[in-house]
C-alpha positions as CSV (number, residue, x, y, z in Angstrom):
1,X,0.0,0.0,0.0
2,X,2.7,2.3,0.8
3,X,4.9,1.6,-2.7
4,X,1.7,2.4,-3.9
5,X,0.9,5.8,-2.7
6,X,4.6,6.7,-3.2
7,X,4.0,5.8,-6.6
8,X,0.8,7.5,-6.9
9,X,3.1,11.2,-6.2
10,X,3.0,13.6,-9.0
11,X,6.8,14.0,-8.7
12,X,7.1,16.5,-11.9
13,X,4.4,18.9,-10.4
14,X,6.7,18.8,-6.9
15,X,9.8,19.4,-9.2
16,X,8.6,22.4,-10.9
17,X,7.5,24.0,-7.6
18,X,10.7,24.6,-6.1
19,X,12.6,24.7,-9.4
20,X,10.8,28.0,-9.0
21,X,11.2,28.3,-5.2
22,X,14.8,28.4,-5.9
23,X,15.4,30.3,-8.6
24,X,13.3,32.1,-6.4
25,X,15.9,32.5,-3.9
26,X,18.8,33.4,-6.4
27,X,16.7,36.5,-7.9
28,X,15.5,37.7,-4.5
29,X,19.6,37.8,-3.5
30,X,20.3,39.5,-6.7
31,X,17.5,41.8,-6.8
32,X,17.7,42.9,-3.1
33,X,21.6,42.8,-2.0
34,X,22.1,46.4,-3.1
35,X,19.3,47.4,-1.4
36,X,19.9,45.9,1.7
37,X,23.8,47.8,2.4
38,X,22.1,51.1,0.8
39,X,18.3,51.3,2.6
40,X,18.7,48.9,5.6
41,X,22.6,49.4,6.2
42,X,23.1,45.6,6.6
43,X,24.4,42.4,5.0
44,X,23.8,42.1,1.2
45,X,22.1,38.6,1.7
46,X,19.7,39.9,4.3
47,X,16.5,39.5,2.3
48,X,18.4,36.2,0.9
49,X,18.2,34.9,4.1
50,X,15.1,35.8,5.8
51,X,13.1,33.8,2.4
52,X,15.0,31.2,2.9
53,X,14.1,30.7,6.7
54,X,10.4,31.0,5.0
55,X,11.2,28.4,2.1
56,X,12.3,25.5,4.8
57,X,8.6,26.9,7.0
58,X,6.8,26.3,3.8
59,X,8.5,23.5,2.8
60,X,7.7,21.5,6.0
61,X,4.1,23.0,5.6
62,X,4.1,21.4,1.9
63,X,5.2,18.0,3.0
64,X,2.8,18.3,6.5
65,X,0.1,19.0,3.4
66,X,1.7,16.9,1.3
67,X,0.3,13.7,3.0
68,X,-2.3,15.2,4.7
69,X,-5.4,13.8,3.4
70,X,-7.3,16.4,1.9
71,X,-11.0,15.5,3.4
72,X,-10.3,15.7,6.6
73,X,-10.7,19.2,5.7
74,X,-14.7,18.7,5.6
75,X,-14.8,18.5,9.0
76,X,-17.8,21.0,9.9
77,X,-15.9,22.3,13.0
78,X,-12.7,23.5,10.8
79,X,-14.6,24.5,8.3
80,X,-16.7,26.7,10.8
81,X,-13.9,27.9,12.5
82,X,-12.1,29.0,8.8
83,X,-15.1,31.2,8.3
84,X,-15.1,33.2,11.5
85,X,-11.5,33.1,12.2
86,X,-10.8,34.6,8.6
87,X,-13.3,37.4,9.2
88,X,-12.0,37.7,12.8
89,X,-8.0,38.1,11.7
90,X,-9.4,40.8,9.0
91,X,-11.2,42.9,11.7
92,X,-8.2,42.5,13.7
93,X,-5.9,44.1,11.2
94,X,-8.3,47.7,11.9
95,X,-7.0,47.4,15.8
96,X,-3.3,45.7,15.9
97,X,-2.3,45.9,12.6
98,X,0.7,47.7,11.3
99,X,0.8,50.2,8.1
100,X,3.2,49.7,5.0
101,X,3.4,51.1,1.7
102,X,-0.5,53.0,2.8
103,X,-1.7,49.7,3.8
104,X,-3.4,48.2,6.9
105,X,-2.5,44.9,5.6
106,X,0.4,43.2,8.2
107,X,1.0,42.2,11.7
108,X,4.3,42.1,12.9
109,X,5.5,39.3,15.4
110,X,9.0,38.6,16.6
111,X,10.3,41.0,13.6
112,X,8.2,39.4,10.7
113,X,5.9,40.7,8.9
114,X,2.3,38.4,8.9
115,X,0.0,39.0,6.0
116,X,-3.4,37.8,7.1
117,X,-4.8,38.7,3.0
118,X,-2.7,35.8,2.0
119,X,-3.8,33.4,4.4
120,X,-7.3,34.4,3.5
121,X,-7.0,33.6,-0.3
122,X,-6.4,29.5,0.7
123,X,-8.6,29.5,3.5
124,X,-11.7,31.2,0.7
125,X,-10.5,28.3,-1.3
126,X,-10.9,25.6,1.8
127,X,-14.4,26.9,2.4
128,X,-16.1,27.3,-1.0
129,X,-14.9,23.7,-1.8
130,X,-16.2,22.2,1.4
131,X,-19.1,24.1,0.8
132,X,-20.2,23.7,-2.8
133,X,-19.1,19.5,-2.0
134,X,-21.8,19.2,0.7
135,X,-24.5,21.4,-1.3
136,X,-24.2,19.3,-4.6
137,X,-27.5,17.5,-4.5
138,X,-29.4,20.5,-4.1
139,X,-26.7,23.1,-5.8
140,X,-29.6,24.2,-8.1
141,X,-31.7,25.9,-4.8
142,X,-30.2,29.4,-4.8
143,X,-31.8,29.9,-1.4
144,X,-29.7,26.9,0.3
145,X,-27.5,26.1,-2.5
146,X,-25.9,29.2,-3.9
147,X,-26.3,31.5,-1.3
148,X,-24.2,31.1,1.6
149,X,-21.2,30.9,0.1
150,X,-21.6,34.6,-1.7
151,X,-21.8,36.7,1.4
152,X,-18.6,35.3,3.3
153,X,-17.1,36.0,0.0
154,X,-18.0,39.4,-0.2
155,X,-17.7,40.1,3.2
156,X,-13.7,39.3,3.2
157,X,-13.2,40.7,-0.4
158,X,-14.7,44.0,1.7
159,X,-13.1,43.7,4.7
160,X,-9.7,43.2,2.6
161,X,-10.4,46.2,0.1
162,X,-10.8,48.3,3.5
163,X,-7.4,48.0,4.9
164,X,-7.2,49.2,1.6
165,X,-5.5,46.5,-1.0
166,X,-7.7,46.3,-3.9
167,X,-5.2,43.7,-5.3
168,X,-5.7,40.9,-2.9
169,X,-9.5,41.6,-2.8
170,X,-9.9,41.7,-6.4
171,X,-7.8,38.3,-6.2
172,X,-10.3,36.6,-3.5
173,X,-12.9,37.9,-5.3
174,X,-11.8,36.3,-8.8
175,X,-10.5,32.9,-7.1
176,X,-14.1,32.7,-5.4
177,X,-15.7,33.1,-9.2
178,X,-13.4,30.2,-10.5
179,X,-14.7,27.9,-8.0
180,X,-18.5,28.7,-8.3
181,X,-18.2,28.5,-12.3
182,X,-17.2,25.1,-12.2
183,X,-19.3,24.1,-8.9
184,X,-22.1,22.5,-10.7
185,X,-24.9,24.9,-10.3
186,X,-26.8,26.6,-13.6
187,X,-26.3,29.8,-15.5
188,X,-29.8,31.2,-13.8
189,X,-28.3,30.9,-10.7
190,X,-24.8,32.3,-11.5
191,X,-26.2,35.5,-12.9
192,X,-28.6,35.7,-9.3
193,X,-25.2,35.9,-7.2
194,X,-23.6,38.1,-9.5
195,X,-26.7,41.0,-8.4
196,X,-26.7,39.7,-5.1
197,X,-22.9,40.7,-4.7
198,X,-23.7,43.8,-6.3
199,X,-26.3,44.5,-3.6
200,X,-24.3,43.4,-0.7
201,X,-21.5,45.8,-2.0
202,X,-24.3,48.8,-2.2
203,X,-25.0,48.1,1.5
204,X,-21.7,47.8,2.5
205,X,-21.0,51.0,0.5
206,X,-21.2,53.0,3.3
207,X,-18.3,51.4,4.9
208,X,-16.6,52.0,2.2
209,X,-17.0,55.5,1.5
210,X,-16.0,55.9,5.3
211,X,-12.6,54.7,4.1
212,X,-12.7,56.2,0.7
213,X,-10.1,58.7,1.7
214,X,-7.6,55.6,1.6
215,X,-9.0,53.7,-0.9
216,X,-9.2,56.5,-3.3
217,X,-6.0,58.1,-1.8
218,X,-4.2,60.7,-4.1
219,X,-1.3,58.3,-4.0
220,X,-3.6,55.3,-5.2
221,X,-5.4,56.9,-8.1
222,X,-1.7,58.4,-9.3
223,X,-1.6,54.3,-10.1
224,X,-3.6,54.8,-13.3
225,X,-1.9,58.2,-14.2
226,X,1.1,56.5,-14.4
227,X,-0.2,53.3,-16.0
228,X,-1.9,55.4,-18.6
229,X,1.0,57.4,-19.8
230,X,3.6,56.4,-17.9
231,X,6.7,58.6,-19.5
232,X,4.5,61.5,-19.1
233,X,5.0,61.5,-15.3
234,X,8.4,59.8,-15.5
235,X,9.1,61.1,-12.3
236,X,6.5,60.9,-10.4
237,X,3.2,58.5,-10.6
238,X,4.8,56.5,-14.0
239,X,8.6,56.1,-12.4
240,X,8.1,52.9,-11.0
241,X,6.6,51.4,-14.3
242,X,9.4,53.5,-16.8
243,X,12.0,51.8,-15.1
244,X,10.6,48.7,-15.2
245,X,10.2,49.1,-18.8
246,X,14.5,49.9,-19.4
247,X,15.0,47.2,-16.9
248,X,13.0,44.9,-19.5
249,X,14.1,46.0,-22.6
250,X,17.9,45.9,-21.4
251,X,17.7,42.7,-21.0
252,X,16.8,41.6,-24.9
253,X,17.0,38.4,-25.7
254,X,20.0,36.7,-23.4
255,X,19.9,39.5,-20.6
256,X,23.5,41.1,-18.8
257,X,24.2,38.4,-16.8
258,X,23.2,36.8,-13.6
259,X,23.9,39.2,-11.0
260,X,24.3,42.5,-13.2
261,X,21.4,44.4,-13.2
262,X,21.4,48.0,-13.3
263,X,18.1,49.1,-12.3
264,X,18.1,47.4,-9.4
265,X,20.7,49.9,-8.2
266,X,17.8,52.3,-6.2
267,X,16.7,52.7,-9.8
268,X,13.5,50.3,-9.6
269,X,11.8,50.4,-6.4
270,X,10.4,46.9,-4.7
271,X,12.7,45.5,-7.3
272,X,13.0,41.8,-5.1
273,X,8.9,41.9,-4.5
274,X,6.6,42.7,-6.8
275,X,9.0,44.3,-10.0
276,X,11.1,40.9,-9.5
277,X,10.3,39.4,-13.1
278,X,11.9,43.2,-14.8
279,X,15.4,42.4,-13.3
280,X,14.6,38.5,-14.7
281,X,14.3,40.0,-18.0
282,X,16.8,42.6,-17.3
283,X,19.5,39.6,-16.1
284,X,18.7,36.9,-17.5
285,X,16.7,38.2,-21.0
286,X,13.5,36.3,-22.8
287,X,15.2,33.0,-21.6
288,X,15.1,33.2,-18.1
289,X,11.8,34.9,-18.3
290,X,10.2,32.0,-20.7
291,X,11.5,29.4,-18.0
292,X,9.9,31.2,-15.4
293,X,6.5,31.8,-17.3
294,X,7.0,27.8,-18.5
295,X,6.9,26.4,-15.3
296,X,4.2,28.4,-13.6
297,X,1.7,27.4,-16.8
298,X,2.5,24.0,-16.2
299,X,1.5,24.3,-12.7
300,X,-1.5,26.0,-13.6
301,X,-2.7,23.3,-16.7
302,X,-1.3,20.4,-14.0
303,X,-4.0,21.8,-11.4
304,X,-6.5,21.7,-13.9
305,X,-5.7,18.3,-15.9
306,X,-5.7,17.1,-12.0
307,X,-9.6,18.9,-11.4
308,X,-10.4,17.2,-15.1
309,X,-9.6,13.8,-13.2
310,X,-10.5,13.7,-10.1
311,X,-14.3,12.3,-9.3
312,X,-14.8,13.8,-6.1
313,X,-16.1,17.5,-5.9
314,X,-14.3,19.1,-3.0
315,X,-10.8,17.6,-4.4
316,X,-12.1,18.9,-7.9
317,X,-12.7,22.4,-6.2
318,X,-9.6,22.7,-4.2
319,X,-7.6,22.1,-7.2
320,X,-9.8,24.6,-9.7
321,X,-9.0,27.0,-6.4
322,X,-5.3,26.6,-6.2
323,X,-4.6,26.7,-9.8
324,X,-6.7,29.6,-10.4
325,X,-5.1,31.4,-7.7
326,X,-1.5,31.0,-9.3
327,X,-2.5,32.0,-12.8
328,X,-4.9,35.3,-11.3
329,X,-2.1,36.2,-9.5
330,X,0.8,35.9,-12.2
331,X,-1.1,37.6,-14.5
332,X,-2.1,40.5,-12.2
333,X,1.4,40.6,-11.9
334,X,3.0,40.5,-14.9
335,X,0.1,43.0,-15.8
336,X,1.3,45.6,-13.5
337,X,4.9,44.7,-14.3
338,X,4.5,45.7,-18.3
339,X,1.9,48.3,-17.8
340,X,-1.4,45.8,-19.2
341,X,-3.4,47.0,-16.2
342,X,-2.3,49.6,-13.4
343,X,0.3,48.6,-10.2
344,X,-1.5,46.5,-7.7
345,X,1.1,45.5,-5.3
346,X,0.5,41.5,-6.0
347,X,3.7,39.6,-6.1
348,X,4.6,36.6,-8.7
349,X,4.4,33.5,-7.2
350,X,6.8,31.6,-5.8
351,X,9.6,34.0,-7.0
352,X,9.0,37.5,-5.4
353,X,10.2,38.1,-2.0
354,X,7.3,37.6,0.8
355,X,6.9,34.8,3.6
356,X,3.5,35.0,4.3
357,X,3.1,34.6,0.6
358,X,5.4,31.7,0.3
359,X,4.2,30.1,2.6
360,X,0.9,29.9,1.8
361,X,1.5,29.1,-1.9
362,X,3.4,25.7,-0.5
363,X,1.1,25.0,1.5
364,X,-1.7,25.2,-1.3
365,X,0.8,23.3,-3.8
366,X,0.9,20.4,-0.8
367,X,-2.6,20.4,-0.9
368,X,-3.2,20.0,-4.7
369,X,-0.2,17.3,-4.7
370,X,-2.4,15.5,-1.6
371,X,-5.7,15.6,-4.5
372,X,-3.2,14.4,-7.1
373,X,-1.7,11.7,-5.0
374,X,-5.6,10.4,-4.3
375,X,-6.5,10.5,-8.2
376,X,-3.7,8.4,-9.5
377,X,-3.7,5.9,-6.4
378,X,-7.5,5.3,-7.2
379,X,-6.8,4.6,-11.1
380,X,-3.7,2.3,-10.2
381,X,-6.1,0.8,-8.0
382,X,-8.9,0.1,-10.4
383,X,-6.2,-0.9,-13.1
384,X,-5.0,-3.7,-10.7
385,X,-8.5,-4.9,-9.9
386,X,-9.4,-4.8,-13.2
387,X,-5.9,-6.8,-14.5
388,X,-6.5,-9.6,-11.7
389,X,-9.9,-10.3,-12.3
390,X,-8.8,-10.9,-15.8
């Protein structure tokens, strides 16, 4: 049985996954090590070191997940205490929280930075599937069906948007519509939620508009100056995104070599978070950015060849949730990176500098590799049966 389940791994899906964690780890030291001696007046392999401390974290979280199996995640208690305890954390961040880059969004223990938004994405994921799995024979009631789900959806997509960072709501919000598209229920029903959402967001409106001076901060809306003509503000709202742009086009097709980045010399800000993929392109050219952009599809089309397969709903769900959230959040960041759609603050997974984020990406990939591990043990399974009653 063991030999068996070992077997029944998805050993290339694990491989691709910290292929990226560690190149990862050579483009956060690369990207960061100036700015750590010139901003933080310490060692050039500071930021180097602090993500690696989070890569062994997630790793042991990605093996704890790993072989974890997945439905003892349905248990009604967790999944109870997932709903309150995410809305609980959020409201927390209004009263304990600390403020960076104009956002509500961390709190700091022992010296690290927690990012409760980031737990919040896998935990939405966790909850919709469970949800959706134990609603399927009666999905098509919108009353007890749909419903439910919606409103602790758009309560943490508002709670979120609040502290204010539209680029994790907007995230949630997308992941949440990924799972309820391919939930099961009809089109009449789908189009229902999308009003209702819109009407919980007109009640909550008020909330919002308390906080509108931060959401709709000066600073904030400068985001789509500079996104819409970025050189004409060159030095102000479009300097982030113009020096992204040199970084990207100095690169060409082979890049200036591992390590020699110019931009990243106070040129591009947050150059090891969210700008990481410009001084990829800028180092390491089209190649290094294709490898990166390779491996992260095939993450992506694995978590959905594995939803394709598997027969049970909440593994179907889980796996539609993680895979949805990689490929969302690449592309919102790769969109801010070449100017597609304005700077949202949303770093590329498994290769921008972040442990809250790293850690809960590994633990998500643990989880999809748990519903992979399930899928193929069952066909190997029903391949044996079927070859010895032959």
């Amino acid at each position: 049985m063991l030999k068996r389940i070992l077997k029944s791994y998805d050993y290339s899906l694990i491989l691709a996954v910290f292929l990226l964690c560690g190149f990862g780890l050579v483009m956060v030291y690369s990207s960061s090590m100036i700015m750590a001696v010139t901003r933080y007046y310490t060692e050039s392999d500071y930021f180097f070191r602090k993500q690696l401390s989070s890569l062994l974290l997630a790793t042991i979280a990605f093996l704890v997940m790993m072989f974890f199996p997945y439905r003892a995640l349905l248990n009604g208690k967790f999944i109870r205490i997932l709903f309150f305890g995410s809305i609980a954390v959020l409201g927390l961040l209004f009263i304990f929280g600390h403020v960076a880059g104009g956002a509500q969004s961390w709190f700091k223990v022992a010296g690290r930075a927690i990012q409760p938004g980031e737990f919040v994405k896998l935990s939405a994921i966790i909850y919709l599937s469970a949800v959706y799995e134990k609603k399927q024979s009666y999905i098509w009631h919108f009353g007890k069906g749909a419903l439910p789900p919606v409103i602790f959806t758009v309560l943490i997509c508002v709670f979120v948007m609040l502290q204010p960072d539209i680029g994790t709501s907007f995230i949630i919000g997308m992941i949440a519509l990924s799972i309820i598209l391919c939930s099961g229920m009809g089109i009449k029903n789908m189009l229902k939620l999308v009003l209702l959402a819109l009407f919980f967001l007109l009640l909550l409106s008020p909330l919002i508009l308390f906080k509108a001076d931060d959401i709709f901060s000066k600073a904030r809306l400068s985001r789509f100056t500079g996104y819409t003509d970025p050189f004409e503000h060159e030095d102000g709202a479009g300097y982030q995104l113009v020096n992204s742009y040199i970084a990207i086009g100095s690169g060409g097709l082979t890049g200036l070599g591992l390590g020699e980045s110019v931009q990243k010399y106070g040129y591009l800000p947050e150059a090891h978070t969210d700008f990481i993929m410009a001084v990829v392109a800028e180092e390491l050219g089209i190649f290094g950015v294709l490898f990166v952009l390779t491996l992260l599809a095939f993450i992506v089309l694995k978590g959905l060849y594995i939803a394709r397969k598997c027969t049970d709903p909440f593994g179907t769900l889980i796996a539609v949730g993680v895979s949805s959230m990689i490929a969302i959040q690449t592309a919102v960041n790769l969109g801010g990176v070449t100017g597609l759609i304005p700077i949202t603050g949303v770093t590329l997974p498994f290769v921008s500098y972040g442990g809250s984020s790293l850690l809960v990406l590994l633990i998500s990939m643990g989880l999809l590799v748990n519903v992979s591990m399930f899928v193929n043990y069952r066909e190997q399974y029903k391949k044996e049966k079927e070859i010895a009653s032959m």
